[in-house]
N, C-alpha and C positions, 0 to 999 in steps of 0.2 A: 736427543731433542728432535721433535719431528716439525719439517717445513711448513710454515703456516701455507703455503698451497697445497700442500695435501690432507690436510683438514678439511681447506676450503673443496676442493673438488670431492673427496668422499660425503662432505656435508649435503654437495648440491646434491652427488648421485641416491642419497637414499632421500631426499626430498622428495625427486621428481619419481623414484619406484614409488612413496608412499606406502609401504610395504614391513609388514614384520619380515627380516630377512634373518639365513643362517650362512656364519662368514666360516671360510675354508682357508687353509693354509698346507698348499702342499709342495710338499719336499723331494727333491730327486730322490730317486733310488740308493740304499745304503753300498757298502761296497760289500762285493758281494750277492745283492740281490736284483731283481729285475723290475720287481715294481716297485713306484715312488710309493711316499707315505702322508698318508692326508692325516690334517689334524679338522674337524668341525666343531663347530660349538653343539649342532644338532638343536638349537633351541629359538625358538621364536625373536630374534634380537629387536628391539626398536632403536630409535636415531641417537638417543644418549647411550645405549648398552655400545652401539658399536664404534662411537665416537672417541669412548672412554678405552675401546680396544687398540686405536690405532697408532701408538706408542707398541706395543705388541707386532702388531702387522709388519711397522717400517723394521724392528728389528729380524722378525724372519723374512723378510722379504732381502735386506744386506744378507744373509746367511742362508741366499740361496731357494728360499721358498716361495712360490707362486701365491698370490693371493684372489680369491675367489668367492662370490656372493651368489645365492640362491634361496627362491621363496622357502620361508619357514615352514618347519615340520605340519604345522597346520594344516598346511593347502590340503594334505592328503585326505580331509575329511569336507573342505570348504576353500575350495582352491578360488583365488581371488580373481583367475581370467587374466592374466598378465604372462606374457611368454617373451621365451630369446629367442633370438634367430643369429645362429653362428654363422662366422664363415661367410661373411656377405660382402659385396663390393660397392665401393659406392652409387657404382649408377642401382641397383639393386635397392639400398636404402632409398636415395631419391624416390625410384619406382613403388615404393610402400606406400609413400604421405602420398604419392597420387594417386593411386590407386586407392586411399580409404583407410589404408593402415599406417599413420602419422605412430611413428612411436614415440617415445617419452623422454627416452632415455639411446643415446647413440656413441659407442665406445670404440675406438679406435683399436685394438689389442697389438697391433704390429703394425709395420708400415703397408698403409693401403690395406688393409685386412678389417674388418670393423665387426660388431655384435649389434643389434637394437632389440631391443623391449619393448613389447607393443602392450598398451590396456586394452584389452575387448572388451570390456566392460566397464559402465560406471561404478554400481554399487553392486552386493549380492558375489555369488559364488557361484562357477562353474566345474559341472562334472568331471573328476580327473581322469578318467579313460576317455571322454570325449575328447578333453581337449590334446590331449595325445594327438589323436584325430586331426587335429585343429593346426595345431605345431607341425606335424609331418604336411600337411597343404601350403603352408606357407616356405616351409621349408622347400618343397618342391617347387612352387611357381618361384619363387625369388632367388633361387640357385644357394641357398642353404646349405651348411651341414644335416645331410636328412638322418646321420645316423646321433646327433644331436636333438632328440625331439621331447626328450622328459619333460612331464611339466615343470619339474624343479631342475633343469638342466642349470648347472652352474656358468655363470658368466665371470669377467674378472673384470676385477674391481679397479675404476682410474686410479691414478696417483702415484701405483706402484711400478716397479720395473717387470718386464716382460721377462722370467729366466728363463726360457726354452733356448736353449743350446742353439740351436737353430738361427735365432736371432740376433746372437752375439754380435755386435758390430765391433769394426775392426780394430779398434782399440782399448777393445777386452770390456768395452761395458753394455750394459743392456739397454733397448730401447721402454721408455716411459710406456704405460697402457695409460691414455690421454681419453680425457670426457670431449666427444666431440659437439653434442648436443644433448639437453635439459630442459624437458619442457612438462614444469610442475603441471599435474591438474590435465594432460593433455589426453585422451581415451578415443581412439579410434573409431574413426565417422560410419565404419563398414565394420566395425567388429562384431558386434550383434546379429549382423546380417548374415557372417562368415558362419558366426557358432548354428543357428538356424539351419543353413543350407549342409551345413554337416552332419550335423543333426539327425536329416530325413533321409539318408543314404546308409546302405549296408556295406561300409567304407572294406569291410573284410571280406565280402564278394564281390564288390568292384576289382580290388585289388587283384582276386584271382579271375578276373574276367566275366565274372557275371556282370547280368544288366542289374544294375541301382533297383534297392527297393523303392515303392515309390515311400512319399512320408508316413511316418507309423501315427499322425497326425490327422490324417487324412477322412479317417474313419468318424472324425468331427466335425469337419470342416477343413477348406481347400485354402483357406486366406491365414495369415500368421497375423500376432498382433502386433500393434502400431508398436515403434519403438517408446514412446511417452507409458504406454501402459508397462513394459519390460521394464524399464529402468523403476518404475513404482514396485513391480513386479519385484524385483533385485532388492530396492529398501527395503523392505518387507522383510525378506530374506534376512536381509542382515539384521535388522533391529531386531527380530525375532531371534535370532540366532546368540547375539550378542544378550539379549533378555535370558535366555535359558542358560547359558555358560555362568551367568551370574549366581540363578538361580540357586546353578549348582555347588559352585565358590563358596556359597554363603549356609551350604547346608541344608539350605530348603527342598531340594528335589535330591534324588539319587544321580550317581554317576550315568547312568544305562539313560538319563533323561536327556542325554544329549547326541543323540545319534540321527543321524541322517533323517528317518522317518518322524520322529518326533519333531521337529523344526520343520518339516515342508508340514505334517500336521496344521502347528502353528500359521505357517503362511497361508494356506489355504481359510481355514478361520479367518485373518485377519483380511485374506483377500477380498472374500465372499462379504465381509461387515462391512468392507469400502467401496463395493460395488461393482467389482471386474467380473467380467463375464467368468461362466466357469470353464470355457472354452479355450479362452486364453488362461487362465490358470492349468490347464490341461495341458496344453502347448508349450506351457514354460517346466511345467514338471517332464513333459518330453526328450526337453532338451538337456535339464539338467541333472537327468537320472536317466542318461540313456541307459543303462544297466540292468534297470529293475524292468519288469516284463512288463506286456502293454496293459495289464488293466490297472496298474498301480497310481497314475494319474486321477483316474475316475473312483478306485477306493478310497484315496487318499482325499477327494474332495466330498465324498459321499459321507465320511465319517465325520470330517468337519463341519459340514452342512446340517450333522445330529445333533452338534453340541450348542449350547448359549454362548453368545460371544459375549465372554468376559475377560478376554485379553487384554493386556494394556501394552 
C-alpha cells in the first residue's frame, strides 16, 4: 500500500515538469560487482503511465533501489528546453529566480543539498548539443554539478527515500528526497535570452581559450528577435511537429518524413504564411540547429518560400 503523500507529491512533480518523462530505478551493486544496476522504462512515460508505476517504485525503493526521472527518449530528436541543475545550495536556487532562471520544479535530494529544473522555454524544441552548452553555463555560474550537464541528466524523484549509503542517518533509515517547490506553467523570464546568447559563441574555442566567434547570425543582421515572435516562433514548431508525427502514425507520410529538416521545412512555410520576417526565422533556425552549417537557415527558408502554402 503506497502513502497517499507520495502519490500526492510525485503527482505535483510531473505536473509542474509537464513533460513526457523516462522513470529509473537503480540498485546498489550486486555482491561481487562494482557497478549498481539501473532498471529504465526508456520510453516516453505520461502522468497516468507513471502514476500507475508508483506501487512499483515504493517497492524497489524499501529494497534498496534509488528512484530517478529524466526527459523521455524524445528529447533526443525535439528536446523540450527543460534542464536540471544538480548539486545546488540553496542560496544558489534562490540566485536562479533572480537572476531570470525561476525553475519549476525544486527537489531537496539530501539534507540541504537540492536539484531544480529550469523551462527555457515556452513551446517548441531546443537543439540537443546546444543545450548541453546551455546546462554546462548554468551549471558553472550557479556552482552546479558541471560534470552533471546531459540534457537528459536524471534527477530523483520526491517522495522516495534517499539510499546512498552516505545518507544513512543514525538509526539505520534513510532521509525522504522532499518536493521543495512546484511551480505548474512556470518558464523562465531569461531562458530565451540564455539559449540566444549561447548560441552565437564558439563555446568549444572559448573553452580552449580562444576569443568568441562573433554570432553566426550576424551576417543578417545585428538585433535578435523580440521574444513574442520566438515563442510564435516555438508554436509553430510544435504544432508542426506534432502534425507530421501524426501524419506518420496514421500512414499517410513515411517514417524518414519525420526528421529534423522536414519539420523546420514545415515551420519555415508556415512562418513566412504568418508574416515573420525571414530574418528572425533565420535566427531561430540558428539557434536551434546549431549543428547544421551556416547556410542551412537560408536553404531551409529558400525552399519553403518555393512552395504554396497549403499547410494546415
Amino acid at each position: 500500500m503506497v502513502h497517499p503523500a507520495t502519490q500526492r507529491v510525485v503527482k505535483a512533480t510531473i505536473v509542474a515538469l509537464n513533460a513526457s518523462l523516462d522513470i529509473g530505478m537503480v540498485f546498489p551493486p550486486k555482491p561481487g560487482a562494482d557497478r549498481s544496476v539501473g532498471i529504465w522504462t526508456n520510453r516516453d512515460l505520461h502522468a497516468d503511465e507513471i502514476l500507475a508505476m508508483v506501487p512499483r517504485l515504493a517497492s524497489a525503493n524499501t529494497r534498496g533501489g534509488n528512484i530517478f526521472m529524466r526527459v523521455g527518449p524524445f528529447s533526443r530528436d525535439a528536446h523540450p528546453g527543460m534542464v536540471m541543475l544538480d548539486d545546488l545550495t540553496i542560496d544558489a536556487v534562490e540566485q536562479l529566480s533572480r537572476d531570470g532562471f525561476e525553475p519549476c520544479l525544486v527537489i531537496e535530494t539530501s539534507p540541504a543539498n537540492f536539484q531544480a529544473w529550469v523551462k527555457l522555454i515556452a513551446n517548441g524544441a531546443v537543439d540537443y548539443g546546444l543545450l548541453t552548452q546551455v546546462v554546462r553555463r548554468l551549471a558553472n555560474d550557479y556552482g552546479g554539478d558541471e560534470r552533471a550537464v546531459s540534457p537528459r541528466q536524471p534527477g530523483r524523484l520526491p517522495g522516495f527515500t534517499n539510499r546512498k549509503a552516505k545518507h544513512r542517518l543514525e538509526d539505520g533509515k534513510f532521509p525522504f528526497v522532499k518536493l521543495t517547490e512546484a511551480r505548474p506553467g512556470c518558464v523562465a523570464s531569461k531562458g530565451v535570452e540564455l539559449i540566444h546568447q549561447v548560441s552565437r559563441f564558439d563555446t568549444a574555442g572559448a573553452a580552449a581559450g580562444a576569443a568568441p566567434k562573433p554570432p553566426r547570425s550576424a551576417a543578417v543582421r545585428s538585433t535578435e528577435p523580440t521574444l513574442e515572435v520566438t515563442n510564435k516562433l516555438q508554436a509553430i514548431h510544435l504544432a508542426q511537429k506534432n502534425r507530421i508525427l501524426r501524419e506518420v502514425a496514421d500512414g499517410r507520410r513515411s517514417p524518414n518524413a519525420a526528421s529534423a529538416s522536414e519539420v523546420d521545412f514545415a515551420v519555415a512555410k508556415m512562418a513566412l504564411a504568418a508574416g515573420i520576417d525571414k530574418d528572425d526565422i533565420a535566427h531561430w533556425l540558428r539557434c536551434t540547429r546549431a549543428q547544421k552549417d551556416e547556410t542551412y537557415p537560408e536553404r531551409t527558408i529558400h525552399a519553403a518560400s518555393s512552395w504554396p502554402f497549403n499547410l494546415k
